[in-house]
C-alpha positions in Angstrom: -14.8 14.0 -18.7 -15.6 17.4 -18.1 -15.8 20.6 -20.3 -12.6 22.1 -18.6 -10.3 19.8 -19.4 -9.2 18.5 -22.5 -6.1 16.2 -23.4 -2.6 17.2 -24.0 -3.4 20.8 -21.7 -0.4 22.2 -20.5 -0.2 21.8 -16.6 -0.7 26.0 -16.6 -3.6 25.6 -19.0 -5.3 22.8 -16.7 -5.1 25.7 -13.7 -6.2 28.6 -15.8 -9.1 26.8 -16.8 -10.2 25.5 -13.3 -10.0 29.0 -12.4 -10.1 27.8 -8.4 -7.2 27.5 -5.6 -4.2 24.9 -6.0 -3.1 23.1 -3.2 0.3 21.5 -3.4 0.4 18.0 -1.1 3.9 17.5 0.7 6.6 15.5 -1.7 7.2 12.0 -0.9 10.5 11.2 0.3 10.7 8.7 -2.4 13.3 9.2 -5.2 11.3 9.4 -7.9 8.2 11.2 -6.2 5.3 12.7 -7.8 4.5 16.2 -7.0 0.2 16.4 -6.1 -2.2 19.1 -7.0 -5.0 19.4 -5.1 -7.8 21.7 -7.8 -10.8 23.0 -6.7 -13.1 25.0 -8.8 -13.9 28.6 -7.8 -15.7 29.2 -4.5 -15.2 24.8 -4.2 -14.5 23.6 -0.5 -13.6 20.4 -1.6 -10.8 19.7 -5.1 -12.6 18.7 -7.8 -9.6 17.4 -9.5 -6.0 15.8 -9.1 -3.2 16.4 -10.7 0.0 14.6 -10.1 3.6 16.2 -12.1 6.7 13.6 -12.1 9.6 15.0 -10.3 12.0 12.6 -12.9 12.2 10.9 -15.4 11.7 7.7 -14.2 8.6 8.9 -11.8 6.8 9.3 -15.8 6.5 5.6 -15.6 4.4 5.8 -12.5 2.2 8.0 -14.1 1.8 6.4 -17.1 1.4 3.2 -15.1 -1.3 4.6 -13.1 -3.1 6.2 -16.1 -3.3 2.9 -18.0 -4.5 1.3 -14.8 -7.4 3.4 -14.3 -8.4 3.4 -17.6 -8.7 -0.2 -18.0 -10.3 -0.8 -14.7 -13.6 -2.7 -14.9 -15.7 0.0 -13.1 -19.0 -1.9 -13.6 -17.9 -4.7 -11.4 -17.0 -2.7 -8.3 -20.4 -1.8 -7.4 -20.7 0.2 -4.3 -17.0 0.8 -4.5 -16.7 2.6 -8.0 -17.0 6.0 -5.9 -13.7 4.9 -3.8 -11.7 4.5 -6.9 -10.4 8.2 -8.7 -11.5 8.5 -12.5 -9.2 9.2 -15.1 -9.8 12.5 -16.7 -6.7 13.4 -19.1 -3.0 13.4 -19.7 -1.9 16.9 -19.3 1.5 17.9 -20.1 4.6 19.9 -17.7 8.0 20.7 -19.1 7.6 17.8 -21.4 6.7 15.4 -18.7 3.1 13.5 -18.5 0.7 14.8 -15.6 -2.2 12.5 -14.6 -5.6 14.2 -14.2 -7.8 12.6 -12.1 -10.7 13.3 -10.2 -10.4 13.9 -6.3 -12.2 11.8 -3.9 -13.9 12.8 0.0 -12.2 11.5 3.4 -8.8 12.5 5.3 -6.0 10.0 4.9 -6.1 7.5 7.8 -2.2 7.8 8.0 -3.0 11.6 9.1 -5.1 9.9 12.0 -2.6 7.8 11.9 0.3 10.2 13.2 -2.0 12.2 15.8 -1.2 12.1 19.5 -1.7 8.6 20.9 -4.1 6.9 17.7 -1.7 4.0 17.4 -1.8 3.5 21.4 -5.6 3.1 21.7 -7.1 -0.1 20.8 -10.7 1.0 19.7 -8.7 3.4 17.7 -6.7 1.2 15.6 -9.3 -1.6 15.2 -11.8 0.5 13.3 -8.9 1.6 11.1 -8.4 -2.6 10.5 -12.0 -3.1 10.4 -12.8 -0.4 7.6 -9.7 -1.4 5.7 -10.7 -5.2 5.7 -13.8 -4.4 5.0 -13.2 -2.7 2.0 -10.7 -5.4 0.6 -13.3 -7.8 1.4 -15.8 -5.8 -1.0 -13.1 -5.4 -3.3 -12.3 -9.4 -3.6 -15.9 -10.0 -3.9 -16.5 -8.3 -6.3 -13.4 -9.7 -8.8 -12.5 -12.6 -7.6 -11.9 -14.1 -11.2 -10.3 -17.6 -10.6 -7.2 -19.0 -8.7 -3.9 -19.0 -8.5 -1.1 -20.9 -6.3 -0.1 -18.9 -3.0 3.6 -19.8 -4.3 3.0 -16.9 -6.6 3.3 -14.1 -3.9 7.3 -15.0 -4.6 7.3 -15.2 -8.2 10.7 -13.1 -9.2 11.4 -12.4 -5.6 14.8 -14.5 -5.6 16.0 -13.7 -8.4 15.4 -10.4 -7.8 16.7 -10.2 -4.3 20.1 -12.1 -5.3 20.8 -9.7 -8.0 19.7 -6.6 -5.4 22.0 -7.8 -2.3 24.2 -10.7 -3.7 27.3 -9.0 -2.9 26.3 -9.4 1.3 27.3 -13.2 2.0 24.1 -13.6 4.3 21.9 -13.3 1.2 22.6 -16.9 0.2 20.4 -17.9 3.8 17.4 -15.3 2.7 17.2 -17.2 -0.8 17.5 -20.7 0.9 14.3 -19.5 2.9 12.4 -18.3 0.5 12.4 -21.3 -1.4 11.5 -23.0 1.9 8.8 -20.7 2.1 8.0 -20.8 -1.3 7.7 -24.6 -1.4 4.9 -23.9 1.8 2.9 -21.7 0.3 2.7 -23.9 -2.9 -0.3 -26.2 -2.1 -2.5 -23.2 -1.6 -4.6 -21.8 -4.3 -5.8 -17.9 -3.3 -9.0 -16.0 -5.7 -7.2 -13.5 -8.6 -8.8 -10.3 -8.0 -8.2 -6.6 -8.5 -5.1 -6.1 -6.7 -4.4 -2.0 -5.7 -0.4 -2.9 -5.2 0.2 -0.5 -2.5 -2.8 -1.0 0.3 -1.0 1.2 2.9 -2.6 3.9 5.3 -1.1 6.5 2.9 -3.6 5.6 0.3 -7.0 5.1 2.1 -9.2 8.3 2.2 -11.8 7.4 5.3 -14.9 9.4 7.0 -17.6 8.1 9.1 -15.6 5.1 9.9 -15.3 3.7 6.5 -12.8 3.8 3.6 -14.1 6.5 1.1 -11.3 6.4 -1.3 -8.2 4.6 -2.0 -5.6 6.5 -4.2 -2.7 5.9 -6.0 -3.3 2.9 -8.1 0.2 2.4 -10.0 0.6 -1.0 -9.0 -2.4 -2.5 -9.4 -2.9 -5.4 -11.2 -6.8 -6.6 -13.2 -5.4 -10.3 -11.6 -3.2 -10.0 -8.8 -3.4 -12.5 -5.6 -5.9 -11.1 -3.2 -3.4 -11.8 -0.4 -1.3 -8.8 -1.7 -3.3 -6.0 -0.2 -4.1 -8.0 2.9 -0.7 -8.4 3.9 0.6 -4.6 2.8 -1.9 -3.0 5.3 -0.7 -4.9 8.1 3.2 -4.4 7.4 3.0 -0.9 6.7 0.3 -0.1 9.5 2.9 -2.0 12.0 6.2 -0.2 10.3 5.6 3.0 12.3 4.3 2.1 15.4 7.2 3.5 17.4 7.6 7.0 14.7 6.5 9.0 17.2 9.2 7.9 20.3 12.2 8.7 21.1 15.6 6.0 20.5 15.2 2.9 23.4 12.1 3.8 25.4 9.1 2.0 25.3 6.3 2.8 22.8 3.3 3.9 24.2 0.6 1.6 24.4 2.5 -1.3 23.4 4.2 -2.7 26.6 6.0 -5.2 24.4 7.8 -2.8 21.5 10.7 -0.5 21.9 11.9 1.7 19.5 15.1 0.2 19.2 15.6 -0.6 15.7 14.2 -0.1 12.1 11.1 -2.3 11.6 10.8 -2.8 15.6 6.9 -2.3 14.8 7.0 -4.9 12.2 8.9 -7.7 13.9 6.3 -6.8 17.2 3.8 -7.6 15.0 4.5 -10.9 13.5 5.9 -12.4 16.7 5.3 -10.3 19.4 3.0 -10.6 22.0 0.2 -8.1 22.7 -2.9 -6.8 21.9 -1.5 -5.0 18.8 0.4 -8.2 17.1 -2.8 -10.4 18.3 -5.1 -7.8 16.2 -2.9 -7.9 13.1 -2.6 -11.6 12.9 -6.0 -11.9 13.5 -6.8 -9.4 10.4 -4.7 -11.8 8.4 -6.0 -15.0 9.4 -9.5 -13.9 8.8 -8.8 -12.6 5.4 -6.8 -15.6 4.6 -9.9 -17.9 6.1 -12.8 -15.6 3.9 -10.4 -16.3 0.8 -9.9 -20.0 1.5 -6.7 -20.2 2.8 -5.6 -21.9 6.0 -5.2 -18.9 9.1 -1.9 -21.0 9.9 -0.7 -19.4 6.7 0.0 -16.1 8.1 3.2 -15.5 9.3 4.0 -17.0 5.9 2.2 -14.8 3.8 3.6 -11.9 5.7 7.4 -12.9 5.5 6.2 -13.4 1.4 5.7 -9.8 1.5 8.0 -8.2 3.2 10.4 -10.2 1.0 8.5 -9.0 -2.5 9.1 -5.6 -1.3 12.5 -5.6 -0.7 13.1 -7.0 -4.0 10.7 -4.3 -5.4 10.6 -1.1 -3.1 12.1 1.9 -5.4 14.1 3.4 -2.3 17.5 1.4 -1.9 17.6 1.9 1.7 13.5 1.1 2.6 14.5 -2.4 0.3 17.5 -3.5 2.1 15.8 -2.5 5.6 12.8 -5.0 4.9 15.4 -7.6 3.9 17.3 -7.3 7.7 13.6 -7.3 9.2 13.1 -10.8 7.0 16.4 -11.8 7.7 15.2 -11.7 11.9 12.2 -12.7 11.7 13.3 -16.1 9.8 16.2 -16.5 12.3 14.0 -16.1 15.2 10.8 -18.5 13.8 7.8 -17.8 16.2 3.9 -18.0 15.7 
Protein backbone atom coordinates (compact mmCIF):
# COMPACT_ATOMS: atom_id res chain seq x y z
CA UNK A 1 0.00 0.00 0.00
CA UNK A 2 1.22 3.32 -0.52
CA UNK A 3 0.62 6.75 1.18
CA UNK A 4 -1.28 8.12 -1.94
CA UNK A 5 -3.84 5.92 -2.13
CA UNK A 6 -6.38 5.05 0.17
CA UNK A 7 -9.68 2.89 -0.20
CA UNK A 8 -12.99 4.02 -1.44
CA UNK A 9 -10.96 7.30 -3.52
CA UNK A 10 -12.92 8.62 -6.01
CA UNK A 11 -11.32 7.80 -9.54
CA UNK A 12 -10.60 11.87 -9.66
CA UNK A 13 -9.16 11.71 -6.21
CA UNK A 14 -6.81 8.64 -7.11
CA UNK A 15 -5.36 11.21 -10.13
CA UNK A 16 -5.20 14.34 -8.07
CA UNK A 17 -3.21 12.64 -5.64
CA UNK A 18 -0.69 10.90 -8.01
CA UNK A 19 -0.16 14.29 -9.29
CA UNK A 20 1.64 12.60 -12.61
CA UNK A 21 0.42 12.02 -16.37
CA UNK A 22 -2.64 9.48 -17.21
CA UNK A 23 -2.39 7.41 -20.06
CA UNK A 24 -5.62 5.86 -21.29
CA UNK A 25 -4.77 2.18 -23.03
CA UNK A 26 -7.10 1.51 -26.26
CA UNK A 27 -10.72 -0.19 -25.15
CA UNK A 28 -11.11 -3.77 -25.83
CA UNK A 29 -13.53 -4.60 -28.35
CA UNK A 30 -15.12 -6.74 -25.83
CA UNK A 31 -18.66 -5.92 -24.72
CA UNK A 32 -18.17 -5.46 -21.35
CA UNK A 33 -14.56 -3.86 -21.56
CA UNK A 34 -12.63 -2.23 -18.97
CA UNK A 35 -11.31 1.13 -19.62
CA UNK A 36 -7.08 1.18 -18.33
CA UNK A 37 -5.26 3.91 -16.72
CA UNK A 38 -1.81 3.98 -17.05
CA UNK A 39 -0.45 6.46 -13.63
CA UNK A 40 2.82 7.66 -13.30
CA UNK A 41 3.95 9.83 -10.58
CA UNK A 42 5.33 13.21 -11.40
CA UNK A 43 8.53 13.47 -13.49
CA UNK A 44 7.97 9.06 -13.53
CA UNK A 45 9.03 7.44 -17.03
CA UNK A 46 7.42 4.44 -16.15
CA UNK A 47 3.28 4.15 -14.41
CA UNK A 48 3.54 3.49 -11.01
CA UNK A 49 0.01 2.42 -10.88
CA UNK A 50 -3.07 0.79 -12.73
CA UNK A 51 -6.29 1.68 -12.76
CA UNK A 52 -8.89 -0.20 -14.65
CA UNK A 53 -12.92 1.68 -14.77
CA UNK A 54 -15.84 -0.85 -15.92
CA UNK A 55 -17.42 0.42 -19.09
CA UNK A 56 -20.96 -1.62 -17.68
CA UNK A 57 -22.35 -3.00 -15.42
CA UNK A 58 -21.65 -6.37 -15.92
CA UNK A 59 -17.68 -5.48 -16.67
CA UNK A 60 -17.89 -4.61 -12.36
CA UNK A 61 -17.87 -8.40 -12.07
CA UNK A 62 -14.54 -8.58 -13.79
CA UNK A 63 -13.19 -6.22 -11.57
CA UNK A 64 -14.33 -7.50 -8.51
CA UNK A 65 -13.34 -10.91 -9.78
CA UNK A 66 -9.88 -9.74 -10.39
CA UNK A 67 -9.55 -7.83 -7.10
CA UNK A 68 -10.55 -10.87 -4.96
CA UNK A 69 -8.09 -12.93 -7.10
CA UNK A 70 -5.16 -10.89 -6.34
CA UNK A 71 -5.88 -10.55 -2.96
CA UNK A 72 -6.01 -14.01 -2.18
CA UNK A 73 -3.06 -15.10 -4.17
CA UNK A 74 -0.39 -16.96 -2.23
CA UNK A 75 2.49 -14.51 -3.17
CA UNK A 76 5.04 -16.38 -0.96
CA UNK A 77 4.89 -19.39 -3.16
CA UNK A 78 5.65 -17.80 -6.46
CA UNK A 79 9.18 -17.09 -5.68
CA UNK A 80 11.06 -15.43 -8.42
CA UNK A 81 7.69 -14.75 -10.08
CA UNK A 82 5.93 -12.54 -7.32
CA UNK A 83 7.47 -9.43 -9.39
CA UNK A 84 5.40 -10.70 -12.73
CA UNK A 85 2.19 -10.74 -10.82
CA UNK A 86 0.48 -6.86 -10.24
CA UNK A 87 -0.31 -6.08 -6.47
CA UNK A 88 -3.49 -5.09 -5.36
CA UNK A 89 -3.55 -1.58 -3.97
CA UNK A 90 -7.38 -0.40 -3.43
CA UNK A 91 -10.88 -0.30 -4.68
CA UNK A 92 -11.39 3.22 -5.84
CA UNK A 93 -14.69 4.30 -6.87
CA UNK A 94 -16.21 6.09 -10.67
CA UNK A 95 -19.74 7.07 -11.16
CA UNK A 96 -20.69 4.49 -8.67
CA UNK A 97 -18.82 1.73 -10.31
CA UNK A 98 -15.67 -0.21 -8.64
CA UNK A 99 -12.15 0.66 -10.16
CA UNK A 100 -9.29 -1.72 -9.40
CA UNK A 101 -6.00 -0.17 -8.34
CA UNK A 102 -3.10 -2.04 -9.00
CA UNK A 103 0.39 -1.62 -9.34
CA UNK A 104 1.97 -1.47 -12.97
CA UNK A 105 4.48 -3.81 -13.98
CA UNK A 106 7.94 -3.30 -16.64
CA UNK A 107 7.92 -5.05 -20.36
CA UNK A 108 5.90 -4.16 -23.69
CA UNK A 109 3.08 -6.61 -24.41
CA UNK A 110 4.33 -9.41 -26.66
CA UNK A 111 1.07 -9.10 -28.76
CA UNK A 112 2.52 -5.47 -29.74
CA UNK A 113 5.64 -7.50 -31.04
CA UNK A 114 3.23 -9.56 -32.01
CA UNK A 115 1.45 -7.24 -34.73
CA UNK A 116 4.82 -5.66 -36.11
CA UNK A 117 5.86 -6.12 -39.66
CA UNK A 118 6.69 -9.82 -40.31
CA UNK A 119 7.18 -11.15 -36.22
CA UNK A 120 4.73 -13.99 -36.81
CA UNK A 121 6.70 -14.95 -40.22
CA UNK A 122 10.14 -15.39 -38.63
CA UNK A 123 10.79 -18.48 -36.83
CA UNK A 124 13.56 -17.35 -34.30
CA UNK A 125 11.05 -14.69 -33.74
CA UNK A 126 8.13 -16.65 -32.58
CA UNK A 127 10.00 -19.40 -30.77
CA UNK A 128 11.48 -17.06 -28.18
CA UNK A 129 7.94 -15.76 -27.71
CA UNK A 130 6.97 -19.81 -27.00
CA UNK A 131 10.07 -20.29 -25.17
CA UNK A 132 9.64 -17.35 -22.56
CA UNK A 133 5.95 -18.09 -22.24
CA UNK A 134 6.54 -21.85 -21.41
CA UNK A 135 9.01 -20.96 -19.41
CA UNK A 136 7.20 -18.97 -17.25
CA UNK A 137 4.15 -21.45 -17.00
CA UNK A 138 6.65 -23.93 -16.15
CA UNK A 139 7.85 -21.76 -13.14
CA UNK A 140 4.46 -20.99 -12.42
CA UNK A 141 3.29 -24.98 -12.16
CA UNK A 142 6.27 -25.59 -10.11
CA UNK A 143 5.78 -23.58 -7.93
CA UNK A 144 1.81 -24.68 -7.01
CA UNK A 145 1.33 -27.60 -8.22
CA UNK A 146 -0.92 -28.66 -5.18
CA UNK A 147 -2.35 -32.23 -6.13
CA UNK A 148 -4.21 -33.77 -9.13
CA UNK A 149 -7.08 -33.78 -10.87
CA UNK A 150 -8.57 -35.85 -13.97
CA UNK A 151 -7.83 -34.28 -17.50
CA UNK A 152 -11.74 -34.96 -18.08
CA UNK A 153 -12.10 -31.80 -16.00
CA UNK A 154 -10.89 -29.36 -18.87
CA UNK A 155 -14.81 -30.10 -19.99
CA UNK A 156 -16.47 -29.88 -16.82
CA UNK A 157 -19.80 -27.58 -17.84
CA UNK A 158 -18.70 -27.29 -21.30
CA UNK A 159 -21.82 -29.32 -22.69
CA UNK A 160 -24.14 -28.23 -20.94
CA UNK A 161 -23.07 -25.00 -21.53
CA UNK A 162 -22.60 -25.26 -25.17
CA UNK A 163 -26.20 -26.90 -25.76
CA UNK A 164 -27.87 -24.25 -23.98
CA UNK A 165 -25.58 -21.52 -26.00
CA UNK A 166 -26.15 -23.02 -29.64
CA UNK A 167 -28.97 -25.71 -29.22
CA UNK A 168 -31.17 -24.03 -31.52
CA UNK A 169 -28.36 -24.98 -34.77
CA UNK A 170 -29.17 -28.77 -35.50
CA UNK A 171 -25.28 -29.53 -35.91
CA UNK A 172 -24.85 -28.88 -32.15
CA UNK A 173 -26.14 -32.32 -31.29
CA UNK A 174 -22.59 -33.80 -33.27
CA UNK A 175 -20.31 -31.09 -31.13
CA UNK A 176 -21.88 -32.62 -27.78
CA UNK A 177 -21.62 -36.30 -29.08
CA UNK A 178 -17.74 -35.30 -29.50
CA UNK A 179 -17.14 -33.91 -26.55
CA UNK A 180 -18.22 -36.61 -24.68
CA UNK A 181 -15.99 -38.79 -26.86
CA UNK A 182 -13.34 -36.48 -25.98
CA UNK A 183 -14.26 -36.24 -22.64
CA UNK A 184 -14.28 -40.01 -22.05
CA UNK A 185 -10.25 -39.76 -23.62
CA UNK A 186 -9.09 -37.38 -21.53
CA UNK A 187 -10.54 -39.24 -18.43
CA UNK A 188 -7.68 -41.62 -17.48
CA UNK A 189 -5.34 -38.76 -17.19
CA UNK A 190 -4.63 -37.03 -14.00
CA UNK A 191 -2.84 -33.35 -14.64
CA UNK A 192 -1.03 -31.16 -11.22
CA UNK A 193 -3.84 -28.37 -9.81
CA UNK A 194 -1.92 -25.29 -9.87
CA UNK A 195 -2.39 -21.54 -10.09
CA UNK A 196 -4.25 -21.22 -13.17
CA UNK A 197 -4.13 -17.23 -14.77
CA UNK A 198 -7.43 -18.16 -17.01
CA UNK A 199 -6.55 -16.08 -19.93
CA UNK A 200 -2.63 -16.92 -20.88
CA UNK A 201 -2.85 -15.03 -24.17
CA UNK A 202 -0.10 -12.67 -25.84
CA UNK A 203 -2.42 -9.71 -24.66
CA UNK A 204 -1.46 -10.42 -21.08
CA UNK A 205 2.28 -11.12 -21.08
CA UNK A 206 4.53 -8.04 -20.44
CA UNK A 207 8.23 -9.32 -21.80
CA UNK A 208 11.92 -7.57 -22.01
CA UNK A 209 15.15 -9.15 -22.37
CA UNK A 210 13.53 -12.23 -23.83
CA UNK A 211 11.61 -13.17 -20.80
CA UNK A 212 8.01 -12.68 -19.52
CA UNK A 213 8.16 -9.69 -16.91
CA UNK A 214 4.56 -9.50 -16.18
CA UNK A 215 1.40 -11.16 -16.90
CA UNK A 216 -1.80 -9.02 -16.38
CA UNK A 217 -5.24 -9.37 -16.11
CA UNK A 218 -5.88 -12.10 -13.61
CA UNK A 219 -9.87 -12.30 -13.65
CA UNK A 220 -10.04 -15.77 -14.35
CA UNK A 221 -7.71 -17.30 -12.41
CA UNK A 222 -8.21 -19.95 -10.35
CA UNK A 223 -5.86 -20.96 -6.66
CA UNK A 224 -6.57 -24.80 -8.30
CA UNK A 225 -7.17 -24.80 -11.78
CA UNK A 226 -5.74 -27.64 -14.30
CA UNK A 227 -2.25 -26.60 -15.31
CA UNK A 228 -3.18 -27.61 -18.96
CA UNK A 229 -5.45 -24.39 -19.13
CA UNK A 230 -2.79 -21.78 -19.70
CA UNK A 231 -0.73 -24.22 -21.85
CA UNK A 232 -3.34 -24.63 -24.30
CA UNK A 233 -4.72 -20.76 -24.29
CA UNK A 234 -1.26 -19.47 -25.52
CA UNK A 235 -1.10 -21.74 -28.36
CA UNK A 236 -4.83 -21.06 -29.56
CA UNK A 237 -4.73 -17.45 -29.27
CA UNK A 238 -0.97 -17.11 -30.44
CA UNK A 239 -2.23 -19.23 -33.66
CA UNK A 240 -5.83 -17.20 -34.00
CA UNK A 241 -4.12 -14.20 -35.74
CA UNK A 242 -1.62 -15.51 -37.76
CA UNK A 243 -3.12 -14.28 -41.01
CA UNK A 244 -4.49 -10.51 -39.24
CA UNK A 245 -2.22 -8.83 -41.10
CA UNK A 246 -3.18 -10.29 -44.86
CA UNK A 247 -5.41 -9.52 -47.18
CA UNK A 248 -8.84 -12.11 -47.96
CA UNK A 249 -7.38 -15.48 -50.03
CA UNK A 250 -3.69 -14.94 -50.36
CA UNK A 251 -1.22 -16.68 -48.66
CA UNK A 252 0.14 -15.72 -45.22
CA UNK A 253 3.59 -14.75 -45.19
CA UNK A 254 5.89 -17.13 -43.78
CA UNK A 255 3.47 -19.91 -43.58
CA UNK A 256 3.38 -21.63 -47.04
CA UNK A 257 0.61 -23.78 -45.72
CA UNK A 258 -2.16 -21.07 -44.30
CA UNK A 259 -4.31 -18.74 -46.19
CA UNK A 260 -6.38 -16.27 -44.91
CA UNK A 261 -9.45 -17.70 -46.02
CA UNK A 262 -11.59 -18.04 -43.08
CA UNK A 263 -12.04 -17.16 -39.35
CA UNK A 264 -9.63 -19.30 -37.18
CA UNK A 265 -7.55 -20.28 -40.50
CA UNK A 266 -4.51 -19.81 -38.01
CA UNK A 267 -5.95 -22.09 -35.60
CA UNK A 268 -7.01 -24.99 -37.62
CA UNK A 269 -3.13 -24.57 -39.47
CA UNK A 270 -2.01 -25.09 -36.21
CA UNK A 271 -3.55 -28.18 -34.97
CA UNK A 272 -3.39 -30.07 -38.19
CA UNK A 273 -1.45 -28.32 -40.56
CA UNK A 274 1.84 -28.90 -41.68
CA UNK A 275 4.78 -26.60 -41.20
CA UNK A 276 7.21 -25.23 -39.19
CA UNK A 277 4.62 -23.02 -37.31
CA UNK A 278 1.91 -25.98 -36.44
CA UNK A 279 5.17 -28.35 -35.66
CA UNK A 280 6.39 -25.54 -32.98
CA UNK A 281 3.03 -25.25 -31.36
CA UNK A 282 2.41 -28.93 -30.98
CA UNK A 283 5.61 -29.39 -29.82
CA UNK A 284 5.03 -26.50 -27.03
CA UNK A 285 2.07 -28.66 -26.01
CA UNK A 286 3.51 -31.96 -25.92
CA UNK A 287 6.37 -30.88 -23.85
CA UNK A 288 4.19 -29.13 -21.35
CA UNK A 289 1.85 -32.03 -21.30
CA UNK A 290 5.15 -34.48 -20.97
CA UNK A 291 6.82 -31.99 -17.84
CA UNK A 292 3.22 -32.31 -16.21
CA UNK A 293 2.86 -36.06 -16.74
CA UNK A 294 0.66 -36.34 -19.35
CA UNK A 295 1.08 -38.43 -22.46
CA UNK A 296 2.36 -35.76 -25.66
CA UNK A 297 -0.37 -37.91 -27.74
CA UNK A 298 -2.81 -35.94 -25.65
CA UNK A 299 -2.47 -32.79 -27.50
CA UNK A 300 -4.67 -32.25 -30.16
CA UNK A 301 -7.13 -33.39 -27.43
CA UNK A 302 -6.38 -30.92 -24.99
CA UNK A 303 -6.48 -28.24 -27.55
CA UNK A 304 -10.02 -29.23 -29.12
CA UNK A 305 -10.94 -29.27 -24.93
CA UNK A 306 -10.14 -25.64 -25.08
CA UNK A 307 -11.30 -24.22 -27.83
CA UNK A 308 -14.55 -25.93 -26.86
CA UNK A 309 -14.48 -24.36 -22.98
CA UNK A 310 -14.13 -21.17 -24.68
CA UNK A 311 -16.87 -21.13 -26.79
CA UNK A 312 -19.05 -22.16 -24.08
CA UNK A 313 -17.46 -19.30 -21.93
CA UNK A 314 -16.03 -16.42 -24.22
CA UNK A 315 -18.19 -13.14 -23.24
CA UNK A 316 -18.41 -12.04 -27.06
CA UNK A 317 -21.37 -13.97 -28.86
CA UNK A 318 -19.71 -13.87 -32.05
CA UNK A 319 -15.72 -14.90 -30.81
CA UNK A 320 -17.95 -18.02 -28.95
CA UNK A 321 -19.82 -19.29 -31.81
CA UNK A 322 -16.66 -18.78 -34.15
CA UNK A 323 -14.46 -21.18 -31.93
CA UNK A 324 -17.39 -23.59 -32.00
CA UNK A 325 -17.26 -23.74 -36.25
CA UNK A 326 -13.33 -24.02 -35.83
CA UNK A 327 -14.16 -27.22 -33.29
CA UNK A 328 -16.80 -28.28 -35.34
CA UNK A 329 -13.76 -28.66 -38.55
CA UNK A 330 -11.31 -29.65 -36.86
CA UNK A 331 -13.38 -32.77 -35.39
CA UNK A 332 -14.82 -33.42 -38.88
CA UNK A 333 -11.48 -33.45 -40.44
CA UNK A 334 -9.44 -35.72 -37.42
CA UNK A 335 -5.72 -35.29 -38.17
CA UNK A 336 -2.45 -35.55 -35.83
Amino acid sequence: MTATITPHQTLAELIDDIGGRVACLALSKDPNAKVTLLLFRPGADLPSFVAKVPSTDAAVRSVELEAGALARLGRSALGSLEDTVPRFIAMAEHLGRPVLVTTALPGRLMLAAYHTWRHTARPALVRADFGAAGQWLAELHRRTASGHGPLSMMLDGTVAAITQRFGADPATADDVEQMSALTARLAGHQVPLVVMHGDFWPGNLLVSGGQVRGVIDWEDARPDGLAVHDLARFVIAYSLYLDRHTRAGRGVSGHPGLRADRWGAGLEYAVSGSGWYPDLARQFVADGLQRLGVPPACGRDVLLAEIARIAARADHPDFARNHLLVYRRLCRAGGP
